[in-house]
CHARMM internal coordinates of N, CA and C (Angstrom, degrees):
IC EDIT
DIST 1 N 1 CA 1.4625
DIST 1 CA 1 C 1.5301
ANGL 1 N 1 CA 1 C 109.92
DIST 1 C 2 N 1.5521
ANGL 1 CA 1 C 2 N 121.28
DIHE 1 N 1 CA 1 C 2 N -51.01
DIST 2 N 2 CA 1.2319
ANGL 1 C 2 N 2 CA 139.46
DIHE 1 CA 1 C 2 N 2 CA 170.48
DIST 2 CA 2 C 1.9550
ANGL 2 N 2 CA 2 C 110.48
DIHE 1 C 2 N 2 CA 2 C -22.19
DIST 2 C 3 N 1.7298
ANGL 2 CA 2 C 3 N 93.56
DIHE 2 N 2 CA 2 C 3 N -68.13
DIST 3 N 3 CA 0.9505
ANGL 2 C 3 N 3 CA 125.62
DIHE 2 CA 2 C 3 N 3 CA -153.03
DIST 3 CA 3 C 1.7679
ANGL 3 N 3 CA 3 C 108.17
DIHE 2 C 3 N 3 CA 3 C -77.44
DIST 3 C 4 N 1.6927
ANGL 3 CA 3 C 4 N 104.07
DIHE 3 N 3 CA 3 C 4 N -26.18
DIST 4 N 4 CA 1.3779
ANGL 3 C 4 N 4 CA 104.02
DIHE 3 CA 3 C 4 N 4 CA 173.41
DIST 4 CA 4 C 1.8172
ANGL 4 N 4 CA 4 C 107.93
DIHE 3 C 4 N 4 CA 4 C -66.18
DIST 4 C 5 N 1.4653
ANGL 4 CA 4 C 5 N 107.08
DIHE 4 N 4 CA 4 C 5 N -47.72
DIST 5 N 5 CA 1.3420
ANGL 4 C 5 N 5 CA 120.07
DIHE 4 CA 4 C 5 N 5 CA -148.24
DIST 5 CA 5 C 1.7668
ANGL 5 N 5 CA 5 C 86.43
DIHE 4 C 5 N 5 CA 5 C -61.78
DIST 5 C 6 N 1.4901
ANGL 5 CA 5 C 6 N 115.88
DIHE 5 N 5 CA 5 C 6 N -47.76
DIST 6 N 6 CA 1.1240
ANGL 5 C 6 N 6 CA 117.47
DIHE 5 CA 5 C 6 N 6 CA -176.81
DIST 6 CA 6 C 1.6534
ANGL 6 N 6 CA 6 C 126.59
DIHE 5 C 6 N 6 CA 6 C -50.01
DIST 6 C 7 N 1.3006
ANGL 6 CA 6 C 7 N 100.30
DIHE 6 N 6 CA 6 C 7 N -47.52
DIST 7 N 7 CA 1.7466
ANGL 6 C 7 N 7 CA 115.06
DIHE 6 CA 6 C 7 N 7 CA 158.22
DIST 7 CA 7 C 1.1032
ANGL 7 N 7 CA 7 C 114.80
DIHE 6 C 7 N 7 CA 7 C -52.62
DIST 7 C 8 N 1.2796
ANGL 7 CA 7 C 8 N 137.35
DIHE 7 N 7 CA 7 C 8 N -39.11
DIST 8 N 8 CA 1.6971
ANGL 7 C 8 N 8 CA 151.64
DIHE 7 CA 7 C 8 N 8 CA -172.62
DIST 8 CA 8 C 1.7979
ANGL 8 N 8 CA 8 C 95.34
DIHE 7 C 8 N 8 CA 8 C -76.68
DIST 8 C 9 N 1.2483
ANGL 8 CA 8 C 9 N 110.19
DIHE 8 N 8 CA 8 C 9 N -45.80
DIST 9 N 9 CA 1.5204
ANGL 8 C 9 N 9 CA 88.63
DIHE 8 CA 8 C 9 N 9 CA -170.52
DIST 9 CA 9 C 1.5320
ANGL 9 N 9 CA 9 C 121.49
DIHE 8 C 9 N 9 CA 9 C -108.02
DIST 9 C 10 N 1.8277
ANGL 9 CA 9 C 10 N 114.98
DIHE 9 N 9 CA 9 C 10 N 19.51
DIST 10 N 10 CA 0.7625
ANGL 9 C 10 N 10 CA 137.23
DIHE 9 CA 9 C 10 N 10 CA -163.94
DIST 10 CA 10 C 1.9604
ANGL 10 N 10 CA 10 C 91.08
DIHE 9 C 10 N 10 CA 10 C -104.41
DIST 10 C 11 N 1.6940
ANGL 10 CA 10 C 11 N 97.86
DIHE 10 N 10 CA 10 C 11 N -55.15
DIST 11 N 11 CA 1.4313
ANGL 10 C 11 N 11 CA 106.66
DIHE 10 CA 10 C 11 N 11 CA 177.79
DIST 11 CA 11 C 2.2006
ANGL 11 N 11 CA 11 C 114.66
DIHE 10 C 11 N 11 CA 11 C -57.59
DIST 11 C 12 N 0.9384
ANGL 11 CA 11 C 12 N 98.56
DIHE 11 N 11 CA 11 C 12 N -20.74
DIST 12 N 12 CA 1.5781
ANGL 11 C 12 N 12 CA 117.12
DIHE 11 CA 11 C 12 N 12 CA -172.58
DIST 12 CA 12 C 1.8111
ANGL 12 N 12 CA 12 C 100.69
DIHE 11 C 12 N 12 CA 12 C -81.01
DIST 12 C 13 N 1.3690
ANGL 12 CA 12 C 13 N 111.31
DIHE 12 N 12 CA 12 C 13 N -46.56
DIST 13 N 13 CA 1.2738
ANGL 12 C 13 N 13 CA 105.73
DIHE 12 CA 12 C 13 N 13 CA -166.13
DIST 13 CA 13 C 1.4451
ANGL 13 N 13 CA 13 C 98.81
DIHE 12 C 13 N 13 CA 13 C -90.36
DIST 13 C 14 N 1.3132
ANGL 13 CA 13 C 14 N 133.88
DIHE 13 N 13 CA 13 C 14 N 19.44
DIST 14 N 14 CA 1.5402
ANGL 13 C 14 N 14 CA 126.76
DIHE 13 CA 13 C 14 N 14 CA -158.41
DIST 14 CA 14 C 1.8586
ANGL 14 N 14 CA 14 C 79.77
DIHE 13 C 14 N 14 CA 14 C -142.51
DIST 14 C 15 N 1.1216
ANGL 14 CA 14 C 15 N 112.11
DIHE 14 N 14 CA 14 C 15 N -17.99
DIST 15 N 15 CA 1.4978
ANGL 14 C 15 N 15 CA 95.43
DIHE 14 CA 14 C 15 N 15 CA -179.68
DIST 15 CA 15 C 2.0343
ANGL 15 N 15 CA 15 C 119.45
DIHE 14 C 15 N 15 CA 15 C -89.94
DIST 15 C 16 N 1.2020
ANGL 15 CA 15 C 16 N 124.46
DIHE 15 N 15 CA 15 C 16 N 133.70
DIST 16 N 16 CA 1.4283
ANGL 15 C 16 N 16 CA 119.97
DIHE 15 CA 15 C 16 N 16 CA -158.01
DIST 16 CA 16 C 1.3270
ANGL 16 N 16 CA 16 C 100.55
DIHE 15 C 16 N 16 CA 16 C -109.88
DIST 16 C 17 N 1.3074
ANGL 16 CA 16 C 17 N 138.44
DIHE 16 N 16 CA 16 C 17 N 8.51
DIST 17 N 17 CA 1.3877
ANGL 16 C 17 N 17 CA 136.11
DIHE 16 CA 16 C 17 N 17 CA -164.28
DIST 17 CA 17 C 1.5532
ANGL 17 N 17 CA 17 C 108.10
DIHE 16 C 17 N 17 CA 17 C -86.05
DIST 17 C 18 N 1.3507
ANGL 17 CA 17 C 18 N 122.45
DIHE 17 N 17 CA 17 C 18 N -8.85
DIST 18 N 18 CA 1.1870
ANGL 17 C 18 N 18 CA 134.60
DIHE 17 CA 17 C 18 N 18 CA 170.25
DIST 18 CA 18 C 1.8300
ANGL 18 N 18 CA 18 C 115.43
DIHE 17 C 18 N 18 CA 18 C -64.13
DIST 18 C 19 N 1.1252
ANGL 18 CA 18 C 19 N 99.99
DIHE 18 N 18 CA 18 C 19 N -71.59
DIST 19 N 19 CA 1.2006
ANGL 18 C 19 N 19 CA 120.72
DIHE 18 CA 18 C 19 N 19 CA -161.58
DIST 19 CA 19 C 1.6454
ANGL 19 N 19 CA 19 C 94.99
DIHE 18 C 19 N 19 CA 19 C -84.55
DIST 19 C 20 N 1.3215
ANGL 19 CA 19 C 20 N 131.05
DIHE 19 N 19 CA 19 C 20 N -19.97
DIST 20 N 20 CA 1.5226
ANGL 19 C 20 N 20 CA 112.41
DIHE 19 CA 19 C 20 N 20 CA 167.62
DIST 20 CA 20 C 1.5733
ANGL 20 N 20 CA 20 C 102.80
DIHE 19 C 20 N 20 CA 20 C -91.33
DIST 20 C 21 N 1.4667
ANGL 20 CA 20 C 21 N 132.80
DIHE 20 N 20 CA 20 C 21 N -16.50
DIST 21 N 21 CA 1.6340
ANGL 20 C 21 N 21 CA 90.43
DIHE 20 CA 20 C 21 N 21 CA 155.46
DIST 21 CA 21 C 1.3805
ANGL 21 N 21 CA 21 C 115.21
DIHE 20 C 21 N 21 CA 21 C -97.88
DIST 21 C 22 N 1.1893
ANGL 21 CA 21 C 22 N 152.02
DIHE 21 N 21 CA 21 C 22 N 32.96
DIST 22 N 22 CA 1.1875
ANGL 21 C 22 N 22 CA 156.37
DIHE 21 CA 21 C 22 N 22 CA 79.88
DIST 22 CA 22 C 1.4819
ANGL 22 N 22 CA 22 C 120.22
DIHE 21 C 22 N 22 CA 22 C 10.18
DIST 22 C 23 N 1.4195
ANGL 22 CA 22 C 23 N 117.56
DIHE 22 N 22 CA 22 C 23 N -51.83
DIST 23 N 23 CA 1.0015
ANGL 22 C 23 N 23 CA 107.51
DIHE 22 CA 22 C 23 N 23 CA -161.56
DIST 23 CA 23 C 1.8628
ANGL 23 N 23 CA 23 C 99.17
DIHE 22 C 23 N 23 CA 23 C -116.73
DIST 23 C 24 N 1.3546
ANGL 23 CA 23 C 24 N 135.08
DIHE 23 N 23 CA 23 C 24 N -9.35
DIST 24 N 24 CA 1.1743
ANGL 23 C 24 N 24 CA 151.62
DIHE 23 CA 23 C 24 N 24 CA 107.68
DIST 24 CA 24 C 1.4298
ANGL 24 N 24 CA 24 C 112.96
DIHE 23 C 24 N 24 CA 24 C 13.70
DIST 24 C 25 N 1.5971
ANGL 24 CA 24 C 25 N 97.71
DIHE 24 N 24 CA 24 C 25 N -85.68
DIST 25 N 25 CA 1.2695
ANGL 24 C 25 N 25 CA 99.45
DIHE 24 CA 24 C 25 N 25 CA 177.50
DIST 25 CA 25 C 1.7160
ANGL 25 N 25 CA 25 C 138.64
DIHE 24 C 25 N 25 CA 25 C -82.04
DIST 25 C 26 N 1.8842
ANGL 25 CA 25 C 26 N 102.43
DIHE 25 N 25 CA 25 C 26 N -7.07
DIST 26 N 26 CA 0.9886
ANGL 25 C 26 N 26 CA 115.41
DIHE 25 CA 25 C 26 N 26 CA 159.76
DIST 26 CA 26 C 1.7942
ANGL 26 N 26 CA 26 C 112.04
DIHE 25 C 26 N 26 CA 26 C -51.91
DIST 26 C 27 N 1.2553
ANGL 26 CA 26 C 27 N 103.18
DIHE 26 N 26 CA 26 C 27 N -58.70
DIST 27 N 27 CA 1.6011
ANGL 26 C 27 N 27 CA 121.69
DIHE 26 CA 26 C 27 N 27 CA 175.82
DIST 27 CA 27 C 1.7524
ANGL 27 N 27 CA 27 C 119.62
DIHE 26 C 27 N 27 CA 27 C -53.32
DIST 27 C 28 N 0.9246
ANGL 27 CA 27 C 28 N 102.08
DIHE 27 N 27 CA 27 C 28 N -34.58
DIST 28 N 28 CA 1.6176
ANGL 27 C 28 N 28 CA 113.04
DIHE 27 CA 27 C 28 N 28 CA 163.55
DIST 28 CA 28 C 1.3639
ANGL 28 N 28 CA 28 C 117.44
DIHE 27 C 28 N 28 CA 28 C -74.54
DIST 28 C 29 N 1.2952
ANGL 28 CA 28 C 29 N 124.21
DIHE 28 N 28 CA 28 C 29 N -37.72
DIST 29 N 29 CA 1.2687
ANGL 28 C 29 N 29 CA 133.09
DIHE 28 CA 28 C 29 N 29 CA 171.35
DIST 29 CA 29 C 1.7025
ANGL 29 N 29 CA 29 C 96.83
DIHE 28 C 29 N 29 CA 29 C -44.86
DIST 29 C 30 N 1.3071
ANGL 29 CA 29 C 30 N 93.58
DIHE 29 N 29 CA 29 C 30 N -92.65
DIST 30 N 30 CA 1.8366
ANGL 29 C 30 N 30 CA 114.13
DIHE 29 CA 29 C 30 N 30 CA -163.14
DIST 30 CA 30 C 1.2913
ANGL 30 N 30 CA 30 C 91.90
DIHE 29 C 30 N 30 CA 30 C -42.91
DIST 30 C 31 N 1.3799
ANGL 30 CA 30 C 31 N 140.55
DIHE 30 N 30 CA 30 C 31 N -63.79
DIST 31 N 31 CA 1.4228
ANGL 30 C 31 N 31 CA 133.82
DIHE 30 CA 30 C 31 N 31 CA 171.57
DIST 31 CA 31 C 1.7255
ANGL 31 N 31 CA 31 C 114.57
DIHE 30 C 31 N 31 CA 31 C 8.55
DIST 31 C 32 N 1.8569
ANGL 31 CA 31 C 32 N 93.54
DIHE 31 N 31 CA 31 C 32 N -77.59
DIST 32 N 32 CA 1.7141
ANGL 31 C 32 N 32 CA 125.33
DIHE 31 CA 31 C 32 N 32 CA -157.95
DIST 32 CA 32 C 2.1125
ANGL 32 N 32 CA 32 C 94.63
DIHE 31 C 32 N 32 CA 32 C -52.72
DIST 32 C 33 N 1.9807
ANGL 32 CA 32 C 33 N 88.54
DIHE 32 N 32 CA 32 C 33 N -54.20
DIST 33 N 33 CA 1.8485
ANGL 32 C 33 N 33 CA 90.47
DIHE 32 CA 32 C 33 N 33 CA -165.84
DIST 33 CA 33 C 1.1509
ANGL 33 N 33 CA 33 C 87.56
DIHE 32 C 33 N 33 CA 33 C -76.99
DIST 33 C 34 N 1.1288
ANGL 33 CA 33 C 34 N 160.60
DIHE 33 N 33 CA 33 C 34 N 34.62
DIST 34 N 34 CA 1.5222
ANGL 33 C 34 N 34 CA 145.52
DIHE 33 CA 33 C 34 N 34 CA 154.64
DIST 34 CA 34 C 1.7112
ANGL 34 N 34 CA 34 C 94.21
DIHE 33 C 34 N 34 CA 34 C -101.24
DIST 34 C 35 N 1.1069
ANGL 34 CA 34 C 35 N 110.60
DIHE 34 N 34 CA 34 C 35 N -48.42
DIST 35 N 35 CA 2.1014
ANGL 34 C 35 N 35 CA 109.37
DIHE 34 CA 34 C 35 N 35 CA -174.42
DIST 35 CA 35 C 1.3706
ANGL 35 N 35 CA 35 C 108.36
DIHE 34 C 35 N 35 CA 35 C -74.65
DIST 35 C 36 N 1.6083
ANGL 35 CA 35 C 36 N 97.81
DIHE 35 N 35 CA 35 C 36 N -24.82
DIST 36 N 36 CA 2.0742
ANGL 35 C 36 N 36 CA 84.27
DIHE 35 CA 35 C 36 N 36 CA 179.54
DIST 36 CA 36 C 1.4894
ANGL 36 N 36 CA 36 C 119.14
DIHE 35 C 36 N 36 CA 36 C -91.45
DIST 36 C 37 N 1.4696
ANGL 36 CA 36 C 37 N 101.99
DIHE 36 N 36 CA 36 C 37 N -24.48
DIST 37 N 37 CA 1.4413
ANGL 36 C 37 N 37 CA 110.09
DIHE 36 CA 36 C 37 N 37 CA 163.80
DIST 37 CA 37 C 2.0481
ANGL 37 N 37 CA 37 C 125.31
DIHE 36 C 37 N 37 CA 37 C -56.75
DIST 37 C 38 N 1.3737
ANGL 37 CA 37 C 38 N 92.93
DIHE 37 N 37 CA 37 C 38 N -37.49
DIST 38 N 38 CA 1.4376
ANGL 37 C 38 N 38 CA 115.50
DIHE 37 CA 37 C 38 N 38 CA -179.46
DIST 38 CA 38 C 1.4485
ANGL 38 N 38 CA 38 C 98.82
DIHE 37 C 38 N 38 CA 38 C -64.99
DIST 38 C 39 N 1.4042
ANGL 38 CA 38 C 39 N 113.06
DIHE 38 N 38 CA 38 C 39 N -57.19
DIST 39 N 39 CA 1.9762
ANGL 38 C 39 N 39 CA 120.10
DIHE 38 CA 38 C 39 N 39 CA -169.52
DIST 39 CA 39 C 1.5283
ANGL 39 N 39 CA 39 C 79.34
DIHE 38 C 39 N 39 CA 39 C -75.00
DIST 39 C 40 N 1.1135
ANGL 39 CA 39 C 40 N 162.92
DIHE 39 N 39 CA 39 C 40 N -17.26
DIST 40 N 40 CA 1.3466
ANGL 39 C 40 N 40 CA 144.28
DIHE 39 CA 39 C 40 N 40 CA 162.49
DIST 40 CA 40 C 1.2750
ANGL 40 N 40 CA 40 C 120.97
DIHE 39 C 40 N 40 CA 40 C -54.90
DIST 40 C 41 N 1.2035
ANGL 40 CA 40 C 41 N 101.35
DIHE 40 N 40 CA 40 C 41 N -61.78
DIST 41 N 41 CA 1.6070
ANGL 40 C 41 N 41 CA 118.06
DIHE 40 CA 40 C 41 N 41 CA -174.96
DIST 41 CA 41 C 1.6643
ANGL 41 N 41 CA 41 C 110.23
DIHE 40 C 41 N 41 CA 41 C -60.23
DIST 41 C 42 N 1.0664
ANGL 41 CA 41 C 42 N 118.35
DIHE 41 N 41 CA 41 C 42 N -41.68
DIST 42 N 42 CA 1.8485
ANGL 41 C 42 N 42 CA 138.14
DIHE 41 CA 41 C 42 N 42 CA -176.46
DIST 42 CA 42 C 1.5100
ANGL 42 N 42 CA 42 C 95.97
DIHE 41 C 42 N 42 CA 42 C -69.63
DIST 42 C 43 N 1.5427
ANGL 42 CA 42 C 43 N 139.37
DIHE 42 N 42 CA 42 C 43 N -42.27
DIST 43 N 43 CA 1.1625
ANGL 42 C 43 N 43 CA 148.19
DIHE 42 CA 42 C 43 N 43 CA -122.49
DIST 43 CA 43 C 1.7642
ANGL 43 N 43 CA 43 C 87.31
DIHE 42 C 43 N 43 CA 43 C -112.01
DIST 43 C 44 N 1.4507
ANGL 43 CA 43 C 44 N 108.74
DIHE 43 N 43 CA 43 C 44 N -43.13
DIST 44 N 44 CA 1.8741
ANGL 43 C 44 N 44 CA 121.77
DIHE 43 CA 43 C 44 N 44 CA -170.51
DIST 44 CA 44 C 1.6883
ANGL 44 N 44 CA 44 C 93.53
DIHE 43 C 44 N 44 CA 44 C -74.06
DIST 44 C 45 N 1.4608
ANGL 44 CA 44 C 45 N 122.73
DIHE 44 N 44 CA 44 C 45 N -61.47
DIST 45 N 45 CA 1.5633
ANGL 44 C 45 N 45 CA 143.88
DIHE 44 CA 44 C 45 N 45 CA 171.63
DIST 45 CA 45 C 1.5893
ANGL 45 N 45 CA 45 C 98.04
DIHE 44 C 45 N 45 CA 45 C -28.42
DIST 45 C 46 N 1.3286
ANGL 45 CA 45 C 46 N 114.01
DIHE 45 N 45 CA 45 C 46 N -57.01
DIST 46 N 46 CA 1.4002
ANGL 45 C 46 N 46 CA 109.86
DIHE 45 CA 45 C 46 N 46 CA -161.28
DIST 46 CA 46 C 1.9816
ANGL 46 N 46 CA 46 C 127.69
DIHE 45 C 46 N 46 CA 46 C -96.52
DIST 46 C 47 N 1.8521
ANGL 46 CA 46 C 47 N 75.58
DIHE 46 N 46 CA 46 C 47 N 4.58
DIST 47 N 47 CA 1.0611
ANGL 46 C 47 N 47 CA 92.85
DIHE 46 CA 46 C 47 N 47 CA 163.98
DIST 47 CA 47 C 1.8613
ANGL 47 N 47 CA 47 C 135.38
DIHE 46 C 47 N 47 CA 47 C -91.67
DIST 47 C 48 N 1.2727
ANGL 47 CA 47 C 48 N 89.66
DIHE 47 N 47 CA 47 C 48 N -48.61
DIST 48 N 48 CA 1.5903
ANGL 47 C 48 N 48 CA 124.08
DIHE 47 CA 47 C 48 N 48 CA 157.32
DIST 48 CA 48 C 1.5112
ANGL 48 N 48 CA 48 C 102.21
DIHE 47 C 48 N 48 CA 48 C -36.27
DIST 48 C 49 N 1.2845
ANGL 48 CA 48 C 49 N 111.13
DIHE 48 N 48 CA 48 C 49 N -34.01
DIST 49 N 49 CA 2.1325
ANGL 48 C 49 N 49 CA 113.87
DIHE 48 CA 48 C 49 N 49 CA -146.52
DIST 49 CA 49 C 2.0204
ANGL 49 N 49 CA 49 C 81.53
DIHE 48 C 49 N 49 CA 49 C -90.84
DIST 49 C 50 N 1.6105
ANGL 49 CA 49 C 50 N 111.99
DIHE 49 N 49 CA 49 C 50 N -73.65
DIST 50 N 50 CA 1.4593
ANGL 49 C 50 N 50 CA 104.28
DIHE 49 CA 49 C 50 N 50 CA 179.91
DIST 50 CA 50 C 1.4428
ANGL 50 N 50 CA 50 C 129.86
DIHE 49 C 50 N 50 CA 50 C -67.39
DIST 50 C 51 N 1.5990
ANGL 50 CA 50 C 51 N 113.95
DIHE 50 N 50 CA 50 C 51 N 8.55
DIST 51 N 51 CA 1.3320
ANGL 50 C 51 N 51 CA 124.84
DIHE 50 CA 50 C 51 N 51 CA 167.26
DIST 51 CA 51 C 1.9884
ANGL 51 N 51 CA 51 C 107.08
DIHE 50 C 51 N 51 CA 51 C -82.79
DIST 51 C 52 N 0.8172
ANGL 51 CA 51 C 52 N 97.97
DIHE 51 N 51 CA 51 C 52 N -28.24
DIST 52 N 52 CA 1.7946
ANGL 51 C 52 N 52 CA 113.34
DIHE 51 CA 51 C 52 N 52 CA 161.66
DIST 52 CA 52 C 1.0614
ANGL 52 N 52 CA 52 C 112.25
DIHE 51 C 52 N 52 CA 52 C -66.47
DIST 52 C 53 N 1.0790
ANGL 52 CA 52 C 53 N 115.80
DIHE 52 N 52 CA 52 C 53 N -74.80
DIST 53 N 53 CA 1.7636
ANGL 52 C 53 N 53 CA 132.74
DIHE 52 CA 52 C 53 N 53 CA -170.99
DIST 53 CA 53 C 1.6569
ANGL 53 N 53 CA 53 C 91.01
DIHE 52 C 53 N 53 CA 53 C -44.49
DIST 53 C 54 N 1.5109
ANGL 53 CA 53 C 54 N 112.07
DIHE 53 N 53 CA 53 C 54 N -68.09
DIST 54 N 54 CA 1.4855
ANGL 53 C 54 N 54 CA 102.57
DIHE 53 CA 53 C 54 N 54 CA -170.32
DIST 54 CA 54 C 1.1678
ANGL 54 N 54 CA 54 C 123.47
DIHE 53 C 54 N 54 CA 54 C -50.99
DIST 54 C 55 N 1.4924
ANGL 54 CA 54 C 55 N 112.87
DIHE 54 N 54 CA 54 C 55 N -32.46
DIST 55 N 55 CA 1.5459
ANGL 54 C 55 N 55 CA 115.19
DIHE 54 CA 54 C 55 N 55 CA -173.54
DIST 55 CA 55 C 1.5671
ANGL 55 N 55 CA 55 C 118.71
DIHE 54 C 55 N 55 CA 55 C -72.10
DIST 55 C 56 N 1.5757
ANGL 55 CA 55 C 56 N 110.50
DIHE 55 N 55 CA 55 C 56 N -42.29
DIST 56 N 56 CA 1.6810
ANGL 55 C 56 N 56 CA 121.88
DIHE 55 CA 55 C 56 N 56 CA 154.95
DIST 56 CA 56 C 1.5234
ANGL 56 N 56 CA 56 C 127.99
DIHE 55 C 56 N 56 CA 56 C -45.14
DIST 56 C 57 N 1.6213
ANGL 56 CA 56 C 57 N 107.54
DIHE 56 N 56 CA 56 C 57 N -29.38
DIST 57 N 57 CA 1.6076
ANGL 56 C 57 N 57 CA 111.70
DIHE 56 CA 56 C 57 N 57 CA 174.44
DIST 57 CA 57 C 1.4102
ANGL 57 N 57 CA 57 C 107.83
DIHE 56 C 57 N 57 CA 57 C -99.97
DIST 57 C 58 N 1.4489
ANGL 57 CA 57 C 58 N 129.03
DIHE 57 N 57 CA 57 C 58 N 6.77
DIST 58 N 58 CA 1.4976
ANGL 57 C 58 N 58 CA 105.22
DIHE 57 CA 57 C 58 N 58 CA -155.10
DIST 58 CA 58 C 1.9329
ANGL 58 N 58 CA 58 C 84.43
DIHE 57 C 58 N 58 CA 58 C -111.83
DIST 58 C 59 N 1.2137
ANGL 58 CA 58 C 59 N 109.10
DIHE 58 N 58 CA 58 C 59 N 138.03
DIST 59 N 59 CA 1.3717
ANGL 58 C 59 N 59 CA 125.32
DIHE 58 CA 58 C 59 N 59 CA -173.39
DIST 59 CA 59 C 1.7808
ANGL 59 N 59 CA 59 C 120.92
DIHE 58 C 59 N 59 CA 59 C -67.41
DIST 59 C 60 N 1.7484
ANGL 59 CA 59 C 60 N 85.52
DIHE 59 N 59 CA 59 C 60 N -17.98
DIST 60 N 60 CA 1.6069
ANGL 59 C 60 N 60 CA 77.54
DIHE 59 CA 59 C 60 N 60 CA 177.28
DIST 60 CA 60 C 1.5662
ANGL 60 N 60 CA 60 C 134.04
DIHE 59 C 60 N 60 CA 60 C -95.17
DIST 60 C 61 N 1.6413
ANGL 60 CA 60 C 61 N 91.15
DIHE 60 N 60 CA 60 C 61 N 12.83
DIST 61 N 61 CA 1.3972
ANGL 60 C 61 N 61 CA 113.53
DIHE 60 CA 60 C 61 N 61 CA -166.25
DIST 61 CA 61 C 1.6081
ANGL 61 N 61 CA 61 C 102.28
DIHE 60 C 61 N 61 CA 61 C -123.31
DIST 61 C 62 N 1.0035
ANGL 61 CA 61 C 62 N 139.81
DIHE 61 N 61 CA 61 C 62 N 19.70
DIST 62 N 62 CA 1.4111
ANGL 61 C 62 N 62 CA 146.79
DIHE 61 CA 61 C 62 N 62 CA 131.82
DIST 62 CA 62 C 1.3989
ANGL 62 N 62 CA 62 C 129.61
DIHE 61 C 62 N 62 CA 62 C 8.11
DIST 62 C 63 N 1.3881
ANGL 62 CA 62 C 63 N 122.83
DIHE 62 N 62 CA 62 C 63 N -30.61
DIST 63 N 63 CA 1.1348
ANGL 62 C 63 N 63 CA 128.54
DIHE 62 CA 62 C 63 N 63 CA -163.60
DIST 63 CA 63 C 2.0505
ANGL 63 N 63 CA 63 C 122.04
DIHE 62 C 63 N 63 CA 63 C 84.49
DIST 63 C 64 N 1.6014
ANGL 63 CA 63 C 64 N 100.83
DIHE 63 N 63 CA 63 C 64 N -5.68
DIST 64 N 64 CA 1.4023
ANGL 63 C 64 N 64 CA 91.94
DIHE 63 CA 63 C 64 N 64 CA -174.25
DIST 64 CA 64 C 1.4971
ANGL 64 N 64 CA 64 C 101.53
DIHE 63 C 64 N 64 CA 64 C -81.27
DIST 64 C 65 N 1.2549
ANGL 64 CA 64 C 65 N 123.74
DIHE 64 N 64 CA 64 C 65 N 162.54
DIST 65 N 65 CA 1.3679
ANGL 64 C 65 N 65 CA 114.68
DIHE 64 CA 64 C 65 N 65 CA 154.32
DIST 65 CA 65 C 1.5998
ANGL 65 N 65 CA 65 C 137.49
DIHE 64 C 65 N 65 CA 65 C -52.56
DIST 65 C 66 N 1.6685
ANGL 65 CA 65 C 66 N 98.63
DIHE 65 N 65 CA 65 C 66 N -47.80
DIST 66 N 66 CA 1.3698
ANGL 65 C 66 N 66 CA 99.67
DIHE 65 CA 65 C 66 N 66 CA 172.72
DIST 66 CA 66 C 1.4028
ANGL 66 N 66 CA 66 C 128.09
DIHE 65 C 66 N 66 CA 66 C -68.08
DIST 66 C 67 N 1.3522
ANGL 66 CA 66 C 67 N 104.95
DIHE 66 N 66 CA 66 C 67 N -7.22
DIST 67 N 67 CA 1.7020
ANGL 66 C 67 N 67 CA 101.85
DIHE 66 CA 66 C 67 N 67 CA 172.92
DIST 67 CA 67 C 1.4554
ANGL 67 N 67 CA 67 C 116.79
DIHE 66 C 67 N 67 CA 67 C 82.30
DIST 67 C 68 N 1.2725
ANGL 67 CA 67 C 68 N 121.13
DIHE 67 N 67 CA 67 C 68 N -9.40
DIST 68 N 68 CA 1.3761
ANGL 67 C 68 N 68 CA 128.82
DIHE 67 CA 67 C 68 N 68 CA -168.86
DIST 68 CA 68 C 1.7386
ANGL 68 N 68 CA 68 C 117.27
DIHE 67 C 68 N 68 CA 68 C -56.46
DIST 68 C 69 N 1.4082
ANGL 68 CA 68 C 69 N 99.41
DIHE 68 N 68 CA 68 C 69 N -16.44
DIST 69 N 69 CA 1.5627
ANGL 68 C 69 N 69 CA 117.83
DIHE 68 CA 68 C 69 N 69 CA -163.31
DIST 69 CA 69 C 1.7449
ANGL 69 N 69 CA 69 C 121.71
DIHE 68 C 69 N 69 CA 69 C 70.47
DIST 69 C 70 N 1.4046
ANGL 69 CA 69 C 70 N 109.22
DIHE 69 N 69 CA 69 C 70 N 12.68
DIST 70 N 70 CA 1.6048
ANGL 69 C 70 N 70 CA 117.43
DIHE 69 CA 69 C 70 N 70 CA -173.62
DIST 70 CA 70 C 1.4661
ANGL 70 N 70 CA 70 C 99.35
DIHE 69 C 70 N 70 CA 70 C -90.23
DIST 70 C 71 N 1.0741
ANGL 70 CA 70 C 71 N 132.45
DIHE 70 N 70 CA 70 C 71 N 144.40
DIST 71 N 71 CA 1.4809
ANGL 70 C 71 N 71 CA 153.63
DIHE 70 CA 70 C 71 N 71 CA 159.96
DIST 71 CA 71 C 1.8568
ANGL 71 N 71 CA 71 C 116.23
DIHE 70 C 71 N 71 CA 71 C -71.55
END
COOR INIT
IC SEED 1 N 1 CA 1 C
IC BUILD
């Protein structure tokens, strides 16, 4: 009995399959907040970019005072 338990926790501390997906999924983790942070950052950028664009095409913003959109 001794001698199993001893084999059992001898085989447990010699086995690594634990702690490499452990660390797997540590790595998958940081992965995800590194890509969603990235599509964050690209997502604010590309917003900013056609918030321009719109404001340069939109007629009521012209620069006149009256707003009329006439030149």
């Amino acid at each position: 009995m001794f001698t199993s338990l001893s084999q059992r926790l001898r085989n447990l501390l010699r086995d690594e399959s634990g702690p490499t997906a452990v660390e797997y999924a540590v790595m998958l983790a940081l992965i995800i907040v590194v890509c969603i942070l990235s599509i964050q950052a690209i997502g604010t950028s590309t917003s900013s970019t056609y918030s321009t664009i719109n404001n340069a095409l939109d007629p009521k913003t012209d620069g006149n005072p009256d707003g009329n959109g006439q030149i």
